[in-house]
KELUM-323681 format. One record per residue (C-alpha): residue number from 0; residue in three letters; x negated, y, z negated. Coordinates in steps of 0.001 Angstrom, whole numbers, padded with zeros to 6 digits. Last residue first. Example, Ala and Ser with C-alpha at 12.3 -4.5 7.8 and 13.67 -1.06 7.14 Angstrom:
1 | ser | -013670 | -001060 | -007140
0 | ala | -012300 | -004500 | -007800
***
This chain:
237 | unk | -147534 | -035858 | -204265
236 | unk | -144677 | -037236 | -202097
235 | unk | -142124 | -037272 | -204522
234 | unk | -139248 | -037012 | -201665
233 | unk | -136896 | -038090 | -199114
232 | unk | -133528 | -036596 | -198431
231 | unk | -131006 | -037394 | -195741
230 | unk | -128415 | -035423 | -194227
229 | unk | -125353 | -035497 | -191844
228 | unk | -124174 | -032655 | -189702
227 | unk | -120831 | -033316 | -187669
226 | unk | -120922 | -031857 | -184822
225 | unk | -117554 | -029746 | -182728
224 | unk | -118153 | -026802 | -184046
223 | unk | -121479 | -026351 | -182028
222 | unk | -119333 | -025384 | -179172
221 | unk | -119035 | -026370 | -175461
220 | unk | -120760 | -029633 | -176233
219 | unk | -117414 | -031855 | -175967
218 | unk | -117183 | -035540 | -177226
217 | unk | -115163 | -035005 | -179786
216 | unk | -117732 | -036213 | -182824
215 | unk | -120901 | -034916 | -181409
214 | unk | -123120 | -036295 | -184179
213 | unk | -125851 | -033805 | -185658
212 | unk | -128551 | -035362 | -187593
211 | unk | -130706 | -034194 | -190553
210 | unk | -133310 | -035119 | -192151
209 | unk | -134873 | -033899 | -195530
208 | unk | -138506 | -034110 | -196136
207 | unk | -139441 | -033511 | -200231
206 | unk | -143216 | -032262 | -200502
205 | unk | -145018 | -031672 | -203915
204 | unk | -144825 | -029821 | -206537
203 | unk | -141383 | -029553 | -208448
202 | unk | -140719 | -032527 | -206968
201 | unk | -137279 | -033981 | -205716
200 | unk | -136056 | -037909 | -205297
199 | unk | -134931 | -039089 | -208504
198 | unk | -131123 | -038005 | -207534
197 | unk | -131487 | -035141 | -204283
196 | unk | -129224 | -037016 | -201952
195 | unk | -126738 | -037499 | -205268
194 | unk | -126876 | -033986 | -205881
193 | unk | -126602 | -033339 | -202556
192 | unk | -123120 | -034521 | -202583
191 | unk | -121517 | -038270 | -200833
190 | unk | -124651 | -040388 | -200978
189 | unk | -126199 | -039382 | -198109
188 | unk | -125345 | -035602 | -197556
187 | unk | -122283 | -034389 | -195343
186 | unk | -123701 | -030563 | -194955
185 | unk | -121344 | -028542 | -193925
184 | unk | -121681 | -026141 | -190977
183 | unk | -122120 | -022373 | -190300
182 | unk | -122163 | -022107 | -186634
181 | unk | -124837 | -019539 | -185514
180 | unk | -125911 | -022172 | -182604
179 | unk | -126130 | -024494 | -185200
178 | unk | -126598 | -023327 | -188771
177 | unk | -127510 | -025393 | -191780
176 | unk | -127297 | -024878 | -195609
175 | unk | -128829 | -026078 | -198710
174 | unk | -132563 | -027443 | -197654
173 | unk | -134364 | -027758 | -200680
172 | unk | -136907 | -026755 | -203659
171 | unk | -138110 | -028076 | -206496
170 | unk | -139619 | -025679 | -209105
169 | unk | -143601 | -025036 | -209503
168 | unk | -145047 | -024908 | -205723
167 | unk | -142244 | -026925 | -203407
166 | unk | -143313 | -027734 | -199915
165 | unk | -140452 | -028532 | -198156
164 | unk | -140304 | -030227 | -194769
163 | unk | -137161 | -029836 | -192745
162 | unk | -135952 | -032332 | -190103
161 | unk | -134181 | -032017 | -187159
160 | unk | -131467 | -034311 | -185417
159 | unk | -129284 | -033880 | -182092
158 | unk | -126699 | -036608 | -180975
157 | unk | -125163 | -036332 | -177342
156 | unk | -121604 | -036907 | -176286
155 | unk | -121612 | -033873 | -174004
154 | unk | -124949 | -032472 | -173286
153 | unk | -123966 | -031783 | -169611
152 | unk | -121100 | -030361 | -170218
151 | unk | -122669 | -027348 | -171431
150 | unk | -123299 | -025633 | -174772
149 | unk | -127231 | -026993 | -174811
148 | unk | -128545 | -026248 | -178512
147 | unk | -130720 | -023043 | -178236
146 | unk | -130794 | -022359 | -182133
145 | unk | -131253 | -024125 | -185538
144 | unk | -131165 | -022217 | -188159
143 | unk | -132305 | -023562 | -191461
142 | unk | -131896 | -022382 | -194983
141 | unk | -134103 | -023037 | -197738
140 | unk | -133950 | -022797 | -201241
139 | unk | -135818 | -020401 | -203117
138 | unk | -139180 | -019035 | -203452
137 | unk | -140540 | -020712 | -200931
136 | unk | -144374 | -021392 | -201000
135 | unk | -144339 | -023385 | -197891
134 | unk | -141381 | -024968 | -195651
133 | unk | -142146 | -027209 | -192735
132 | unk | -139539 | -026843 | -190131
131 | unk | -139262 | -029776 | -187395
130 | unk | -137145 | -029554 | -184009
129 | unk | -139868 | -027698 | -182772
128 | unk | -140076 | -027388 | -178537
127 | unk | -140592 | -029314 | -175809
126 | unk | -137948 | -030920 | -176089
125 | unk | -135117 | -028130 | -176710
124 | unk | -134120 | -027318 | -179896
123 | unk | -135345 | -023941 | -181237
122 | unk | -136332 | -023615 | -185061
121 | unk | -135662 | -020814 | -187444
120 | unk | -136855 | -021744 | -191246
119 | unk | -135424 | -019555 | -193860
118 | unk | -136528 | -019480 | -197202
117 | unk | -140492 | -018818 | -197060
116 | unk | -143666 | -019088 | -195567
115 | unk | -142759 | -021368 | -192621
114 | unk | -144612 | -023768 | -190047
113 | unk | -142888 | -025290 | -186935
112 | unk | -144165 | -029118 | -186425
111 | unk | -144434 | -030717 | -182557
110 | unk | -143364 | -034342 | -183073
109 | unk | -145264 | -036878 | -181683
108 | unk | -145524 | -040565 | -180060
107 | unk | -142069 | -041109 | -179491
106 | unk | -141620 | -044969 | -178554
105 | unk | -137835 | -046575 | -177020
104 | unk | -138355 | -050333 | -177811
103 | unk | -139291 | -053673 | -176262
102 | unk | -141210 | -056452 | -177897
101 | unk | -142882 | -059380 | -175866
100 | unk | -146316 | -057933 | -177201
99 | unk | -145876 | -054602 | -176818
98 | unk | -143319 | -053332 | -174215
97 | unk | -142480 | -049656 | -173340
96 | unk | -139532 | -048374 | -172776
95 | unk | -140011 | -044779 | -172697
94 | unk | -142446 | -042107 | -173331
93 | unk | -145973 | -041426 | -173153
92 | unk | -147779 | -038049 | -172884
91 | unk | -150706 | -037950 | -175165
90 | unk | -153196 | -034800 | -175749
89 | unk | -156222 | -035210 | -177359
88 | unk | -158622 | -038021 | -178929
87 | unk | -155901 | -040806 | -177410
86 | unk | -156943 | -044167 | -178803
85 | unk | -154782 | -047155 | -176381
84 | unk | -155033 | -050435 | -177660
83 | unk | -154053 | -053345 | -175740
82 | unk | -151531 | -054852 | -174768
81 | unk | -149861 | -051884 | -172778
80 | unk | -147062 | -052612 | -170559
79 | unk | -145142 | -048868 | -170301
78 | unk | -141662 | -049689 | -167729
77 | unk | -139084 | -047545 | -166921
76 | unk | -140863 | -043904 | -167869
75 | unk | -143285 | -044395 | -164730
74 | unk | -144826 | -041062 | -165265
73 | unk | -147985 | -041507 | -167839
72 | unk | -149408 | -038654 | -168581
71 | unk | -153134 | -039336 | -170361
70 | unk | -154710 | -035808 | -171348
69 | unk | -158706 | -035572 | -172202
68 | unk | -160405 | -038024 | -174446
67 | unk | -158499 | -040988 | -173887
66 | unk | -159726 | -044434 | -175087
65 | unk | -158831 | -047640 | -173694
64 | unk | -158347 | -050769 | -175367
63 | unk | -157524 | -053918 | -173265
62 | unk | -155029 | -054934 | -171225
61 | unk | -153729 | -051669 | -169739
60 | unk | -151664 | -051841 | -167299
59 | unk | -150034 | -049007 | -164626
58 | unk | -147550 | -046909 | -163017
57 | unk | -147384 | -043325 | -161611
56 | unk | -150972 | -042921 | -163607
55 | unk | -152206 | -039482 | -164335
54 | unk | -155468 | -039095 | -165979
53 | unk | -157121 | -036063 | -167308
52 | unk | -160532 | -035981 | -168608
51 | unk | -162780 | -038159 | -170938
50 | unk | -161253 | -041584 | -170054
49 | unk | -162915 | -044373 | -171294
48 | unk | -162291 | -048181 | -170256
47 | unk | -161367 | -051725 | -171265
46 | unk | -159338 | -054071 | -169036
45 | unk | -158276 | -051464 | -167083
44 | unk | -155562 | -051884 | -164403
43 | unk | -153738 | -048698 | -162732
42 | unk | -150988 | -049439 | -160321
41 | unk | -150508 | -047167 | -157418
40 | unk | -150214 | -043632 | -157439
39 | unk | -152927 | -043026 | -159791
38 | unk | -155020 | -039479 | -160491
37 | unk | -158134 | -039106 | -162079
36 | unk | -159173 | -035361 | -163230
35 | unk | -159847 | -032693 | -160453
34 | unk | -163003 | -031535 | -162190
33 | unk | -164639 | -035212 | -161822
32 | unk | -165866 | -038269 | -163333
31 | unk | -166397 | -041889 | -162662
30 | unk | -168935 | -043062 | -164789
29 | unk | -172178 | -045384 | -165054
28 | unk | -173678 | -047225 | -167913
27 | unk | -172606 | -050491 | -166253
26 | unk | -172487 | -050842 | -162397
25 | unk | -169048 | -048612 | -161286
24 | unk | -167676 | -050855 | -158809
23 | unk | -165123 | -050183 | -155616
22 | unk | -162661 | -051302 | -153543
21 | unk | -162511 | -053535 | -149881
20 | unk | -161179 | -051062 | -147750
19 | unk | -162358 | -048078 | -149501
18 | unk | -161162 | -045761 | -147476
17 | unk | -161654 | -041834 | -147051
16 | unk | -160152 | -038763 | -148652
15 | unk | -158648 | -036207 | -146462
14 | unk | -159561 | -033110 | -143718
13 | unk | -162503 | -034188 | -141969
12 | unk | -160617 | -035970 | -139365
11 | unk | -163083 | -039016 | -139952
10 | unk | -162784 | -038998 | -143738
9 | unk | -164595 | -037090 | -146053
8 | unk | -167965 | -038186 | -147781
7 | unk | -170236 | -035787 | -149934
6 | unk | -173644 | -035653 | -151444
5 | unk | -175218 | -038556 | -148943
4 | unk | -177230 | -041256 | -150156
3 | unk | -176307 | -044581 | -148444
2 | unk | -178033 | -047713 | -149976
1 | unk | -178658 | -051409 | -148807
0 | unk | -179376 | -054193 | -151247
***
């Protein structure tokens, strides 16, 4: 077997990455690494593999289980085909349609959280931002204002939803009241008052989550007047 041992290779200009007109292999034991992290305009196939830096993929497949120790952004949000597993040890940016095993479905990996010592939890919705409040120690019940919802045309017919975690230390706790935009709105809770929401489902210590969506009912996003809040609560987790 022949061998070329040189520290660099450019292409003929000098200026660009060269060819490899008939691929590459890694023999076993060895890595691909480098400062610039791995990025994939074509498609990306991996039977198996570990990625310790960055990867970017435009599309790809994974068929076997892959393990991500840096940040894996996927940007073809159309079509995800991953069957296998994929472990992420850090950062994970997937989102879409993606399609395990014949099934099809819109898949949020996370949920940034938005910690509070006290009654009043301030969030900011926007995606990349909190749209969940978790509540310690409060000494009362909680209210939430929820700012920097989109008053443009643009966000007309949407839905918005939040949650609010509540950690309650020695008398149960909840989310009474909700502001959107600084519009004071009522609460329309699952079973018709929250004290039916709240029926066998609060702890005095423990966590209770209560979710909440807000439904565009006109149409129009040039006020938060125009949603309807709606709210569910969970609880006894011990």
């Amino acid at each position: 077997m022949s061998e070329i041992r040189v520290n660099k290779v450019i292409d003929e200009a000098g200026t660009g990455a060269v060819e490899l007109t008939q691929g590459a292999t890694v023999p076993s034991g060895k890595t691909i690494s480098g400062a610039g992290g791995i990025n994939i305009t074509g498609v990306a196939t991996a039977a198996s593999g570990s990625f310790t830096g960055a990867v970017s993929a435009a599309s790809g497949s994974f068929t076997g289980n892959v393990s991500v120790g840096g940040t894996l952004t996927y940007e073809d949000v159309t079509n995800i085909d991953s069957i296998g597993i994929i472990t992420a040890r850090s950062a994970l940016h997937v989102a879409g349609i993606s399609s395990f095993a014949g099934e099809s479905r819109v898949t949020t990996i996370a949920e940034k959280s938005t910690r509070i010592d006290g009654n009043t939890a301030n969030l900011t919705y926007a995606g990349a931002s909190s749209n969940v409040a978790i509540c310690t120690n409060p000494s009362g019940n909680i209210t939430l204002n929820v700012t920097g919802i989109p008053e443009s045309s643009t966000f007309d017919n949407h839905t918005i939803t939040f949650a609010v975690i509540v950690n309650s230390t020695g008398t149960a706790r909840t989310c009474t009241a909700v502001n959107l935009n600084g519009v004071s709105k009522t609460i329309k809770w699952a079973g018709g008052s929250l004290g039916s929401a709240l029926s066998g489902v609060t702890t005095s210590n423990g966590y209770t989550v209560q979710s909440f969506t807000g439904i565009n009912t006109v149409g129009s996003a040039s006020t938060t007047a125009n949603y309807e809040v709606f709210g569910v609560v969970s609880g006894g987790f011990y």
